[in-house]
N, CA, C and O atoms as a printed pandas DataFrame, in Angstrom:
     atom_number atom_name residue_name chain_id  residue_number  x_coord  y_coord  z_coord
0              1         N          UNK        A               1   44.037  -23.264    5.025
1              2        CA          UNK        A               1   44.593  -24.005    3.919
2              3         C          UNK        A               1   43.605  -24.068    2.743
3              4         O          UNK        A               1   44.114  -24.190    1.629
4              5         N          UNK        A               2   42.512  -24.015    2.813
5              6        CA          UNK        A               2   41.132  -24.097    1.977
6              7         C          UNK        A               2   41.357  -23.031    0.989
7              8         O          UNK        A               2   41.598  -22.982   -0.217
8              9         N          UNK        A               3   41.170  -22.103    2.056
9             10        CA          UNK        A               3   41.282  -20.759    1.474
10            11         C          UNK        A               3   42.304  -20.273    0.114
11            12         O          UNK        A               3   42.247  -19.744   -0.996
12            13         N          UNK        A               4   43.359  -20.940    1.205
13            14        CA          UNK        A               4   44.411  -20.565   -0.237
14            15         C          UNK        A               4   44.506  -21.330   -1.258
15            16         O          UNK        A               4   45.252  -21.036   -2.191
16            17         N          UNK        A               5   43.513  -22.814   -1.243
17            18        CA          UNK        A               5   43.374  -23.545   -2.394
18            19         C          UNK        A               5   42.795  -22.942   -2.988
19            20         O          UNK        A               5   43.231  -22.688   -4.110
20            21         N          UNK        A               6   41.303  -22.298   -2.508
21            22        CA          UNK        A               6   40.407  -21.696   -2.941
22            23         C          UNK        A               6   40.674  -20.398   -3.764
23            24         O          UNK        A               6   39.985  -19.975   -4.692
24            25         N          UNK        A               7   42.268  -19.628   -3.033
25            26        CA          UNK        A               7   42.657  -17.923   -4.001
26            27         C          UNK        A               7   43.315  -19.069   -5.315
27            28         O          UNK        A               7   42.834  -19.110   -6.447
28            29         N          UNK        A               8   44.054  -19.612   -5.018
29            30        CA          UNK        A               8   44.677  -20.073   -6.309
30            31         C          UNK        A               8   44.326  -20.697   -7.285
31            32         O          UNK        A               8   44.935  -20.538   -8.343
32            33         N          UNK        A               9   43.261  -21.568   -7.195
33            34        CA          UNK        A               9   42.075  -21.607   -8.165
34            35         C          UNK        A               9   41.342  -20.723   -8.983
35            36         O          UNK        A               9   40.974  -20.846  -10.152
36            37         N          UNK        A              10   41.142  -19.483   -7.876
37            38        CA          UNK        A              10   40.642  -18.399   -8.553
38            39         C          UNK        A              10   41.889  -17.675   -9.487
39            40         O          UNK        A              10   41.791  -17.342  -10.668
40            41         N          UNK        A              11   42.635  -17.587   -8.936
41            42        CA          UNK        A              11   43.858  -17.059   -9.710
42            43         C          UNK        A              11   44.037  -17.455  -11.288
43            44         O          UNK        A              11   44.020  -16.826  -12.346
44            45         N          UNK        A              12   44.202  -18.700  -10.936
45            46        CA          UNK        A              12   44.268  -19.878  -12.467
46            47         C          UNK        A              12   43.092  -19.208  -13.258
47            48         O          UNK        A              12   43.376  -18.253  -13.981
48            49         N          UNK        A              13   42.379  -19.443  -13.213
49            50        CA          UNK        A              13   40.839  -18.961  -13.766
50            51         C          UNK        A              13   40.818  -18.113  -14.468
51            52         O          UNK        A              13   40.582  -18.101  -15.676
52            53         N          UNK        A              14   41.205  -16.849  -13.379
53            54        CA          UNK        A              14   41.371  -15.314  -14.348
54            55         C          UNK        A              14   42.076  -15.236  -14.925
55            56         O          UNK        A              14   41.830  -14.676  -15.993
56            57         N          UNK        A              15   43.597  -15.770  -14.658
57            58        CA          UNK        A              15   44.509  -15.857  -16.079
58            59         C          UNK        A              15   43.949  -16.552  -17.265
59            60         O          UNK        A              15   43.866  -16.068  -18.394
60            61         N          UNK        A              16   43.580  -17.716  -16.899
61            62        CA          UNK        A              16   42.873  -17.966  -17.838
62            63         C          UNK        A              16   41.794  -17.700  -19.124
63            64         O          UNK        A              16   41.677  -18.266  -20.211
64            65         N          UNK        A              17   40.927  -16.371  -18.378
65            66        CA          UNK        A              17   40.200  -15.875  -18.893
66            67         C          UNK        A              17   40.576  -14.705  -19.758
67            68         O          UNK        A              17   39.935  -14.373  -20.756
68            69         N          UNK        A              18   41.774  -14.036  -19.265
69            70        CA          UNK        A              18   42.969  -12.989  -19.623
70            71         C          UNK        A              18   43.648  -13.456  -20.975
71            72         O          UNK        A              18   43.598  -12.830  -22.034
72            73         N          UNK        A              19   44.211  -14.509  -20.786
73            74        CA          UNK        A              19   44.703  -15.032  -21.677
74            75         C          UNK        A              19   43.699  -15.283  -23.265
75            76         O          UNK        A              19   43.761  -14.738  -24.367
76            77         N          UNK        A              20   42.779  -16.419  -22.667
77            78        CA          UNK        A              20   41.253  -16.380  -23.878
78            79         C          UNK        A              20   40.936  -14.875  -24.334
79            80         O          UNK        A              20   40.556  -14.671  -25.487
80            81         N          UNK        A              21   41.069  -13.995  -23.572
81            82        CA          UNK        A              21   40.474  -12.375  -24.629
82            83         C          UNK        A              21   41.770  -11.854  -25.340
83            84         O          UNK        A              21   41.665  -11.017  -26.237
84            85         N          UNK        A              22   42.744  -12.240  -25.030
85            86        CA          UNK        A              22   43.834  -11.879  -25.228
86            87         C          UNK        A              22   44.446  -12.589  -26.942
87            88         O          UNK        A              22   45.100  -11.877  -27.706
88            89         N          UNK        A              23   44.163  -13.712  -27.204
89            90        CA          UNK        A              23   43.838  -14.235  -27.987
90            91         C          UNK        A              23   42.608  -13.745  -28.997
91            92         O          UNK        A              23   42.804  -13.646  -30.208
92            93         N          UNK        A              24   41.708  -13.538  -28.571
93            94        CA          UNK        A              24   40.537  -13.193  -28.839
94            95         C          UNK        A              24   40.257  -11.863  -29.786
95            96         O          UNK        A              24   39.553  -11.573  -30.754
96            97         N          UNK        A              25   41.287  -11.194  -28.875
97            98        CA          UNK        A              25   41.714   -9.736  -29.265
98            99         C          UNK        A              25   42.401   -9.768  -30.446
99           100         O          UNK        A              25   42.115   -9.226  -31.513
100          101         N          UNK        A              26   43.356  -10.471  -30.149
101          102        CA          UNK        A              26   44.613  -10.857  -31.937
102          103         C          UNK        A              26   43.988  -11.128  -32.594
103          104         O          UNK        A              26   44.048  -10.352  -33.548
104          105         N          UNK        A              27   42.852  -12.337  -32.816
105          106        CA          UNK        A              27   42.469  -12.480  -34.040
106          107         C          UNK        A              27   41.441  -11.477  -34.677
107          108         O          UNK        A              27   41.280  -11.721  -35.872
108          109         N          UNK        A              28   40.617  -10.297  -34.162
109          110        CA          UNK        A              28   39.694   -9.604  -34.189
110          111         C          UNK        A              28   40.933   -8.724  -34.517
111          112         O          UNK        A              28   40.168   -8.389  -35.421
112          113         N          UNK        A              29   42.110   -7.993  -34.696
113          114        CA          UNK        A              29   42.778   -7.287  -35.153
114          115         C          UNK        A              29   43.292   -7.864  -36.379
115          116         O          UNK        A              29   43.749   -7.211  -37.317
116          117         N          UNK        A              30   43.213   -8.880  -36.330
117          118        CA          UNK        A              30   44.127   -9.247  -38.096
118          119         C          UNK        A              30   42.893   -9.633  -38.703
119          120         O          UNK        A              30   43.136   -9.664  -39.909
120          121         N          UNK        A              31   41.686   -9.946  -38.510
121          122        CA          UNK        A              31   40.978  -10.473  -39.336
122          123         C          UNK        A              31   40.209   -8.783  -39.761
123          124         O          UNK        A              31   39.485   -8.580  -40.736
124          125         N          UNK        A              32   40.531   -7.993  -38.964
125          126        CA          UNK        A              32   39.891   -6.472  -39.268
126          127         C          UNK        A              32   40.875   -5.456  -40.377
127          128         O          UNK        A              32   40.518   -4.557  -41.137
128          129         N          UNK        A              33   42.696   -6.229  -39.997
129          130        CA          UNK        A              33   43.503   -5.672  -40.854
130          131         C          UNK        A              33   43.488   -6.509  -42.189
131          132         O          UNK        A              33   44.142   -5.965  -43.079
132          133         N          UNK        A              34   42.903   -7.691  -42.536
133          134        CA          UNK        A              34   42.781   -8.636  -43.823
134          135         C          UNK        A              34   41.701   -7.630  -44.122
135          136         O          UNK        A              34   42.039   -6.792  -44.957
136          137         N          UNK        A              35   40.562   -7.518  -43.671
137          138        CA          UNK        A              35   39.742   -7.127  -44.224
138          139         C          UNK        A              35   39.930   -5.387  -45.116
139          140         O          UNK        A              35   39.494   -5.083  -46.227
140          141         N          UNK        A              36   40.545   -4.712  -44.356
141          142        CA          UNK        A              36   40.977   -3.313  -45.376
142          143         C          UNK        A              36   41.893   -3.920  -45.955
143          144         O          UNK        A              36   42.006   -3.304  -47.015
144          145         N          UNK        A              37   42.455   -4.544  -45.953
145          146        CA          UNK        A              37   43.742   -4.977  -47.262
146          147         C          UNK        A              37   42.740   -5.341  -48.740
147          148         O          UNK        A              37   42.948   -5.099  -49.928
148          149         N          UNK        A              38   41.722   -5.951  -48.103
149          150        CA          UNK        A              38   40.920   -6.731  -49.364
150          151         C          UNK        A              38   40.337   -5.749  -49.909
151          152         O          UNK        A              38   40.075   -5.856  -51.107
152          153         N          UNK        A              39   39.895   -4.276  -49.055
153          154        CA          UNK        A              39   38.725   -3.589  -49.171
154          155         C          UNK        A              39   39.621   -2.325  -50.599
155          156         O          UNK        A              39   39.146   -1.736  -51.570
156          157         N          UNK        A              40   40.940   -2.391  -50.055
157          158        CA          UNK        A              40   41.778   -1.460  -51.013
158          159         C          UNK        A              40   42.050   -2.307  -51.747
159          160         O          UNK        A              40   41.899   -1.789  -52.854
160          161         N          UNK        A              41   42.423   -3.498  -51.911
161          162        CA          UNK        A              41   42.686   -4.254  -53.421
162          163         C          UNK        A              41   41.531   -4.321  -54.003
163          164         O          UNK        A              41   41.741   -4.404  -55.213
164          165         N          UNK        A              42   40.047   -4.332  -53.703
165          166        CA          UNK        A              42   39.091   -4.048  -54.670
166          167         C          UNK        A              42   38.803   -2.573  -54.823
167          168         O          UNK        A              42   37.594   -2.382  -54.953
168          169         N          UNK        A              43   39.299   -1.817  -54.840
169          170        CA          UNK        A              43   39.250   -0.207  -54.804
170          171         C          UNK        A              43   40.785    0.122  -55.738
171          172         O          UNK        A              43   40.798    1.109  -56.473
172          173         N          UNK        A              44   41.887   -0.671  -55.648
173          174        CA          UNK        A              44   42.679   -0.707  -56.558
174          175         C          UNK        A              44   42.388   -1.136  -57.995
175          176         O          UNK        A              44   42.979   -0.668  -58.968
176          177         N          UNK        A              45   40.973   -2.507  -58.075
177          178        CA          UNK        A              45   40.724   -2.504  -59.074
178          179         C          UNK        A              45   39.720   -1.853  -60.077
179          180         O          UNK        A              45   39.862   -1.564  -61.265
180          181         N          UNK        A              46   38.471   -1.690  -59.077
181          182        CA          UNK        A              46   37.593   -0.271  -59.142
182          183         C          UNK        A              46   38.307    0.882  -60.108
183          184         O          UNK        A              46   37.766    1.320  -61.122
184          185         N          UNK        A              47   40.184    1.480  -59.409
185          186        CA          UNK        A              47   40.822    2.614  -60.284
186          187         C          UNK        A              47   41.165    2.312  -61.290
187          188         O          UNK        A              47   41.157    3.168  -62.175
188          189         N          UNK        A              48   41.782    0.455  -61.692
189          190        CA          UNK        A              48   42.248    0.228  -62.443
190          191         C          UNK        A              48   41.357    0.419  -63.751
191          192         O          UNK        A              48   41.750    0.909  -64.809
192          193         N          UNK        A              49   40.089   -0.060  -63.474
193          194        CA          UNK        A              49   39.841    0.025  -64.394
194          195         C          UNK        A              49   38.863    1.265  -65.148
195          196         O          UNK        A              49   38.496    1.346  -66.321
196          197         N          UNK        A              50   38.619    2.128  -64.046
197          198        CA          UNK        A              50   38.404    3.488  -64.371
198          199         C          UNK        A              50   39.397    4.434  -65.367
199          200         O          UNK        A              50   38.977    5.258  -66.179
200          201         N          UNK        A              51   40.974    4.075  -65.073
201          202        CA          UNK        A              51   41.792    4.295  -65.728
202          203         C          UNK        A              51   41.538    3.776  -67.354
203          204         O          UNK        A              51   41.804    4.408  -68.377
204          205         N          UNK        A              52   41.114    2.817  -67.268
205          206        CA          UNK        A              52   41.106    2.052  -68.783
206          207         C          UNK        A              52   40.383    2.721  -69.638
207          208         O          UNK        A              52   40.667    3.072  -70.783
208          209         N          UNK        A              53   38.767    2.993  -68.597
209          210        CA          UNK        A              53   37.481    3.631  -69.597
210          211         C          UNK        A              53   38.694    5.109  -69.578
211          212         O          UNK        A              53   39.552    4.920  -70.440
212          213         N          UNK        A              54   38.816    5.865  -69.145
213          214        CA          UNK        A              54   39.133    7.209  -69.496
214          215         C          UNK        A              54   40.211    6.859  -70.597
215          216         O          UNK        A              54   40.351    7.657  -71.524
216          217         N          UNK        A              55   41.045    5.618  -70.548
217          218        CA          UNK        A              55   42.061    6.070  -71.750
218          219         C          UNK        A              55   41.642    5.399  -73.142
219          220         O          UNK        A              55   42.386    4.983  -74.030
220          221         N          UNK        A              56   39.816    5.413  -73.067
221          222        CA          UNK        A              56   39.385    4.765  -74.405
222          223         C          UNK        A              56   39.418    3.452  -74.440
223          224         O          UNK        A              56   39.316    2.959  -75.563
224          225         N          UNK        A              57   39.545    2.647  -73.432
225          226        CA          UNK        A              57   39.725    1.114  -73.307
226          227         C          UNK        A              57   37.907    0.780  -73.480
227          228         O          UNK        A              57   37.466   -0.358  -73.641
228          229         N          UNK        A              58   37.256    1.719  -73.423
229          230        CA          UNK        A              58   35.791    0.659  -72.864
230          231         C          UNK        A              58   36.111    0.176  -72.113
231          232         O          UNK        A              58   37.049    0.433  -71.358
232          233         N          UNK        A              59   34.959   -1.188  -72.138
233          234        CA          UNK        A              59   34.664   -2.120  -70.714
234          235         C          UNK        A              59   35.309   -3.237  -71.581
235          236         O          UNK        A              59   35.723   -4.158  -70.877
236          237         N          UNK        A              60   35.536   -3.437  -73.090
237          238        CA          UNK        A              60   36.508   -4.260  -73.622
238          239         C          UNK        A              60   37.659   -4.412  -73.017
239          240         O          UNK        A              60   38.337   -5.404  -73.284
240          241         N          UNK        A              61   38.103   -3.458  -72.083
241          242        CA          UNK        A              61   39.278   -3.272  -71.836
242          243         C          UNK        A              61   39.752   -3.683  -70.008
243          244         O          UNK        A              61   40.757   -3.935  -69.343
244          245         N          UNK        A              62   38.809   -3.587  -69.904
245          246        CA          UNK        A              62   38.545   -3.772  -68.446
246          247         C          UNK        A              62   38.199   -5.064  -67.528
247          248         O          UNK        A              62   38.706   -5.161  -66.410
248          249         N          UNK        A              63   37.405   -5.957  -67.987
249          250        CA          UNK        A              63   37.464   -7.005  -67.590
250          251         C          UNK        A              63   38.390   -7.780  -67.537
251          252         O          UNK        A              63   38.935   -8.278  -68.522
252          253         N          UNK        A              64   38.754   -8.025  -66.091
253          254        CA          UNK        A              64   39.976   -9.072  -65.486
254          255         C          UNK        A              64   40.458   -8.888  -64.483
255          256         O          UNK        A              64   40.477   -7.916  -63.728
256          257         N          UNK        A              65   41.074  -10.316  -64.435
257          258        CA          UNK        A              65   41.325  -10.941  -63.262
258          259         C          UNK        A              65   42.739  -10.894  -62.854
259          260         O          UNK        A              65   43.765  -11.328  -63.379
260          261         N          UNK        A              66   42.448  -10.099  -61.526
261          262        CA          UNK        A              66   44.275   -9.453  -60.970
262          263         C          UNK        A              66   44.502  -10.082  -59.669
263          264         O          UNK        A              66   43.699  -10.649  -58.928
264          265         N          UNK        A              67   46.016   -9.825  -59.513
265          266        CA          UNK        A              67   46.601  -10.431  -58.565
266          267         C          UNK        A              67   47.173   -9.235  -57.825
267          268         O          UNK        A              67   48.083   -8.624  -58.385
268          269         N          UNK        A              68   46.790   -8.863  -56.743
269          270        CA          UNK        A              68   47.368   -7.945  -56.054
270          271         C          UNK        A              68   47.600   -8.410  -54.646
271          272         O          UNK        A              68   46.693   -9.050  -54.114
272          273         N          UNK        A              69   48.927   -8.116  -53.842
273          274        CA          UNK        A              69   49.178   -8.545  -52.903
274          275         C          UNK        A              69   48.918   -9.781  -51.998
275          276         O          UNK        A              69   48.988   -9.893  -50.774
276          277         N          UNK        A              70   48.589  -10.702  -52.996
277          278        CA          UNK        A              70   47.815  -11.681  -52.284
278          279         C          UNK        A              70   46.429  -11.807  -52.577
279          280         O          UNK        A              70   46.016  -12.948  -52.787
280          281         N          UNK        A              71   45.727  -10.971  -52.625
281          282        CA          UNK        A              71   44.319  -11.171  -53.262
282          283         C          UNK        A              71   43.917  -11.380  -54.661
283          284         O          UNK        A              71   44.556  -10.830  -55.558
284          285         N          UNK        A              72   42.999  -12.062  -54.893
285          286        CA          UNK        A              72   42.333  -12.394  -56.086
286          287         C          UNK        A              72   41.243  -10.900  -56.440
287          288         O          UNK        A              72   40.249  -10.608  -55.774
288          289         N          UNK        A              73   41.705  -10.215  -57.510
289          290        CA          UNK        A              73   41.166   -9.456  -57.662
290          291         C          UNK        A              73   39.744   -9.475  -59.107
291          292         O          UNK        A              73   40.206   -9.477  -60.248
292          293         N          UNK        A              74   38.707   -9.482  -59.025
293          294        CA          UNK        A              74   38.019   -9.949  -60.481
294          295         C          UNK        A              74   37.153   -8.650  -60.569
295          296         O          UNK        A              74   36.248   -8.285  -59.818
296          297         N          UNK        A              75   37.729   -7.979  -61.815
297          298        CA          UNK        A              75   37.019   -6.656  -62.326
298          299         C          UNK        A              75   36.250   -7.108  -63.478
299          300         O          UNK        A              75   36.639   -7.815  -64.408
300          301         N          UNK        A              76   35.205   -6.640  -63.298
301          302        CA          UNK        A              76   33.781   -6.483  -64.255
302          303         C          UNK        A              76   33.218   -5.343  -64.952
303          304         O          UNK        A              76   33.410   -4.333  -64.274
304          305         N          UNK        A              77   32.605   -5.097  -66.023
305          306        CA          UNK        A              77   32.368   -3.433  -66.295
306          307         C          UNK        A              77   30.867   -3.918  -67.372
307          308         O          UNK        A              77   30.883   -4.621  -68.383
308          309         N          UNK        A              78   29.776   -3.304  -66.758
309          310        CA          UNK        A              78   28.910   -3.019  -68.045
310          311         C          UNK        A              78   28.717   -1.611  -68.267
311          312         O          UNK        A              78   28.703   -0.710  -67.429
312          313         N          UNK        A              79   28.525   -1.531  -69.909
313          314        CA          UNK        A              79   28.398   -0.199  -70.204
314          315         C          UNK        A              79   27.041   -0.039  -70.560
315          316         O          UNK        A              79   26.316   -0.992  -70.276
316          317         N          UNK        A              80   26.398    1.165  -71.242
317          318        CA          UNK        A              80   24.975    1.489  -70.614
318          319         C          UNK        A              80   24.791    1.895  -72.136
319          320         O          UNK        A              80   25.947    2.045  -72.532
320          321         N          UNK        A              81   24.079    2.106  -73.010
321          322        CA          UNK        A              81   23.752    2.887  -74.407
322          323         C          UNK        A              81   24.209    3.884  -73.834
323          324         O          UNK        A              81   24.394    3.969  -72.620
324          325         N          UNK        A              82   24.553    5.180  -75.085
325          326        CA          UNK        A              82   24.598    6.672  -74.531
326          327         C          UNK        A              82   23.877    7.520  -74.632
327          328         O          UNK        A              82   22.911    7.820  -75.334
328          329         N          UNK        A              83   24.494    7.958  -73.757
329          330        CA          UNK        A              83   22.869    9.379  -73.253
330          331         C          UNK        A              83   23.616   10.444  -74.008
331          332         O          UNK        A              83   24.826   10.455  -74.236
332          333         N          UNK        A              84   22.699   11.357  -74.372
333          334        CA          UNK        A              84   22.470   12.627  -75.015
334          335         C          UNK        A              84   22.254   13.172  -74.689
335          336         O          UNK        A              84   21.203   12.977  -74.079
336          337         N          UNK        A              85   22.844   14.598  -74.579
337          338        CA          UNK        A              85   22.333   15.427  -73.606
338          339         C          UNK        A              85   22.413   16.906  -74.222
339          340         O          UNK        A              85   22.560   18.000  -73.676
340          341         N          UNK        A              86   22.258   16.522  -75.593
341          342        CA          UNK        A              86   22.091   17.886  -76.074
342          343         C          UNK        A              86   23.001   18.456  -76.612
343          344         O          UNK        A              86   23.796   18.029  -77.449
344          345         N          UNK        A              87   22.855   20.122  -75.831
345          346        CA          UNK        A              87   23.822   20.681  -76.441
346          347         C          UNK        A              87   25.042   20.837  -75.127
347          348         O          UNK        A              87   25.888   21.732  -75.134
348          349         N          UNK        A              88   24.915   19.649  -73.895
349          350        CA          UNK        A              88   25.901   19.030  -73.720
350          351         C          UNK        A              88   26.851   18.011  -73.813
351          352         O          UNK        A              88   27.757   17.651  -73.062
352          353         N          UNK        A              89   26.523   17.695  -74.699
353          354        CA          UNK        A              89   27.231   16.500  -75.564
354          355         C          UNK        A              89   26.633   14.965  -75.256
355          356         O          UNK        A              89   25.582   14.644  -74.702
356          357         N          UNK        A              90   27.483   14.308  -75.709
357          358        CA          UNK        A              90   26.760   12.590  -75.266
358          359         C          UNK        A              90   28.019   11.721  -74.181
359          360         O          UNK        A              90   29.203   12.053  -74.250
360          361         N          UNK        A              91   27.744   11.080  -73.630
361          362        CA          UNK        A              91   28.550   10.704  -72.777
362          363         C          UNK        A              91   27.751    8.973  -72.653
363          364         O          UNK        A              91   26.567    8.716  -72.872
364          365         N          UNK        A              92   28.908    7.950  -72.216
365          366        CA          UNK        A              92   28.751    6.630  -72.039
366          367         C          UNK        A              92   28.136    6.426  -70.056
367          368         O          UNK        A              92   27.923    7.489  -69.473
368          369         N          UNK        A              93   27.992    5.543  -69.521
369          370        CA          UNK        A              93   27.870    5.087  -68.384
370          371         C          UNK        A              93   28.155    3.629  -68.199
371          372         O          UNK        A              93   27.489    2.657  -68.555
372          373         N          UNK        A              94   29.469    3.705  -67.464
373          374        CA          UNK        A              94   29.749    2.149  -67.196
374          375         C          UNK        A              94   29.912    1.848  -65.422
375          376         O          UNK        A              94   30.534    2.448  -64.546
376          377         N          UNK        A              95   29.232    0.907  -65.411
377          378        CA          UNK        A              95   29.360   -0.129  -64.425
378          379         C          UNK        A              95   30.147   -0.737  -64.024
379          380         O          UNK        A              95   30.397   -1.806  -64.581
380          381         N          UNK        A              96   30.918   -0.305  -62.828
381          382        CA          UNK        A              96   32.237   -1.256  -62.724
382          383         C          UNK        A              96   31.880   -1.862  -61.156
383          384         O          UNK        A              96   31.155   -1.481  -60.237
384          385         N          UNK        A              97   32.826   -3.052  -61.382
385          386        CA          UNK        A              97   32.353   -4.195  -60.223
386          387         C          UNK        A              97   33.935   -4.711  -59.734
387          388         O          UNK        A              97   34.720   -4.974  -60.645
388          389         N          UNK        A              98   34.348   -4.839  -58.483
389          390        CA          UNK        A              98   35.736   -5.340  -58.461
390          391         C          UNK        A              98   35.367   -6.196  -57.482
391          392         O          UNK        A              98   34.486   -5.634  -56.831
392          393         N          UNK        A              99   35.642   -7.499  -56.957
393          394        CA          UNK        A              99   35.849   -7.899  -55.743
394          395         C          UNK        A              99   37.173   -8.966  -55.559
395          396         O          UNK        A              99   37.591   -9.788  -56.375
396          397         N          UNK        A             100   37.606   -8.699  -54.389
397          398        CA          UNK        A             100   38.601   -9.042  -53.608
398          399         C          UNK        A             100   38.507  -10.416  -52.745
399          400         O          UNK        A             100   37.706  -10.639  -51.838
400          401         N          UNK        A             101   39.305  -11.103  -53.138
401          402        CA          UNK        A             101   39.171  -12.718  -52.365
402          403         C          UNK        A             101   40.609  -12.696  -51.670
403          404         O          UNK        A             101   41.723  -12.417  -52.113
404          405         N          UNK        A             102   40.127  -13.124  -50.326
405          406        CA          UNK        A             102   41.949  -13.383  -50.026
406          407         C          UNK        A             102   42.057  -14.841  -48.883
407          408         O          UNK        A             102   41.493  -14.739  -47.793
408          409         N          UNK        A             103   42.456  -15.532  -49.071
409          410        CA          UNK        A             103   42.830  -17.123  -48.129
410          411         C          UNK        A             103   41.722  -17.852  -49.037
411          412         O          UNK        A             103   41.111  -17.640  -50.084
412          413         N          UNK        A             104   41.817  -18.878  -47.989
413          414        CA          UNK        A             104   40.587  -20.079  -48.517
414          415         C          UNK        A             104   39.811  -20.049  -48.086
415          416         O          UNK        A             104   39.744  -19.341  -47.081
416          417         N          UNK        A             105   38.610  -20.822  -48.545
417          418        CA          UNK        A             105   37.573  -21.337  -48.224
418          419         C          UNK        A             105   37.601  -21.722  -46.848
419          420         O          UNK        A             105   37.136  -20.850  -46.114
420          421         N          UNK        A             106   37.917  -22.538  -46.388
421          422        CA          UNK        A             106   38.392  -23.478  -45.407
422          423         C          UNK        A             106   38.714  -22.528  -44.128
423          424         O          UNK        A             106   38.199  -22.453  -43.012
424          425         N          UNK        A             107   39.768  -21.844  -44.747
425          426        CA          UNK        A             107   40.565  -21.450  -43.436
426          427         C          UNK        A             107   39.756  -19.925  -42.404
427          428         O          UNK        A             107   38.886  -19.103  -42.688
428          429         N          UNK        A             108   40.438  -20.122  -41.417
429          430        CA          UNK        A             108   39.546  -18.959  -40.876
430          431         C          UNK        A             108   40.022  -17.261  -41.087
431          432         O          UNK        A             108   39.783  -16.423  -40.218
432          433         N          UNK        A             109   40.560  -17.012  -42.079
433          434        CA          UNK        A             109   40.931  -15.761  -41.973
434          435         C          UNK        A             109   40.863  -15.281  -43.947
435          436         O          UNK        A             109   41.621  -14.636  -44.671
436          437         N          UNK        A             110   39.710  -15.918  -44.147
437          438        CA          UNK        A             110   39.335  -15.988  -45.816
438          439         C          UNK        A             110   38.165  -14.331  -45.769
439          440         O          UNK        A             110   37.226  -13.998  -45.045
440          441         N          UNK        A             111   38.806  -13.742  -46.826
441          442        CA          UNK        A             111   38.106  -12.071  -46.921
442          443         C          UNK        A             111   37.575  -12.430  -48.178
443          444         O          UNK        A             111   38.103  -13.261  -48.917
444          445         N          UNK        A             112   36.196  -11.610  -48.510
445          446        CA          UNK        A             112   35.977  -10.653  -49.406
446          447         C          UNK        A             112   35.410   -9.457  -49.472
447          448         O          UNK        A             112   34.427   -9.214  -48.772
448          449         N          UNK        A             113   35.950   -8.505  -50.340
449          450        CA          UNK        A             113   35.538   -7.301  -50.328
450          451         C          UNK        A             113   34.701   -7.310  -51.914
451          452         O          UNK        A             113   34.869   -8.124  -52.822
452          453         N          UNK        A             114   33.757   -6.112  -51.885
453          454        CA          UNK        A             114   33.268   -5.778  -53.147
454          455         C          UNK        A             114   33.464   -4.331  -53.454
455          456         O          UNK        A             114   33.235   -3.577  -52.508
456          457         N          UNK        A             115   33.758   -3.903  -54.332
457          458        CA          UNK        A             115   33.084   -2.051  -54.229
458          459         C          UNK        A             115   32.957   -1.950  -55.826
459          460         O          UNK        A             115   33.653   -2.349  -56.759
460          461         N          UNK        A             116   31.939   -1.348  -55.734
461          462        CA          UNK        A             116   30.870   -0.801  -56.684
462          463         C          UNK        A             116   31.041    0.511  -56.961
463          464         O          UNK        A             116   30.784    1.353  -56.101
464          465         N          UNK        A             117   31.575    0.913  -58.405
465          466        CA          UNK        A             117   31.656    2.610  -58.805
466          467         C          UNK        A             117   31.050    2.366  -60.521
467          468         O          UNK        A             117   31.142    1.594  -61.475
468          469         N          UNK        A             118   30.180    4.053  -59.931
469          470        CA          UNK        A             118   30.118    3.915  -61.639
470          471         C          UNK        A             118   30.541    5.291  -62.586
471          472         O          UNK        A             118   30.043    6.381  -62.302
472          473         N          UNK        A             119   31.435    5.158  -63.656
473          474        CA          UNK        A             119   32.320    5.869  -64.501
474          475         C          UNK        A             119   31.946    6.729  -65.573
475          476         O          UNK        A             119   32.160    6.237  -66.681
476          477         N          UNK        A             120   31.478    7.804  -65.566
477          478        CA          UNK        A             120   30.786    8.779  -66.687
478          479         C          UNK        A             120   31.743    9.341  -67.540
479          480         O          UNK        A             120   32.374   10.311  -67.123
480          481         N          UNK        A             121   32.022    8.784  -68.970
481          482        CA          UNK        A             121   33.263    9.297  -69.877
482          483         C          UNK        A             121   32.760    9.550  -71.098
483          484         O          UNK        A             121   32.104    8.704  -71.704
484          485         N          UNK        A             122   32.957   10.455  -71.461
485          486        CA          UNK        A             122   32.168   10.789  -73.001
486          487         C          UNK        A             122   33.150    9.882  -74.198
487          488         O          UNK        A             122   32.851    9.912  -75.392
């Protein structure tokens, strides 16, 4: 009679423990799928505003704050004096900065992403 108190105890246990990774597991998959969501909405803004410098926007043109899918997106751009390069012409260098916020502070499934590119446009 011991015994089988003793398997079914053990039983309880390991489900138990099954269950806890199991859990464990879900949140380590969505907090890994928030995280590329954030990582492409700052890489969406990274293009966005690469798009801008190539269509003559400058970095006048570029700074701001987007809303994409849920994330807080905040694009930044410094530009650089221009380089000369002769009798290959002169070209600008800008600095672009995007990062990605997504939930709260508070809560446990709050992302940010950053990505950093920089844009060579004559």
């Amino acid at each position: 009679m011991l015994l089988v108190i003793f398997l079914i105890g053990g039983l309880v246990a390991m489900g138990a423990v099954v269950a806890t990774l199991a859990t464990s597991q879900h949140f380590s998959v969505a907090f890994s799928a928030r995280s590329a969501q954030a990582y492409l909405a700052a890489r969406a803004g990274v293009e966005y505003a690469a798009a801008r410098i190539t269509a003559g926007a400058g970095c006048a043109g570029v700074n701001a704050s987007l809303s994409l899918e849920g994330y807080d997106v905040a694009v930044t751009c410094n530009a650089s004096a221009a380089f000369d390069e002769g009798a290959a012409g002169t070209y600008n260098v800008f600095d672009v900065t995007a990062t990605a916020s997504g939930g709260s502070f508070n809560a446990p499934d709050v992302v940010n992403r950053r990505v950093r590119a920089t844009v060579k446009f004559p």
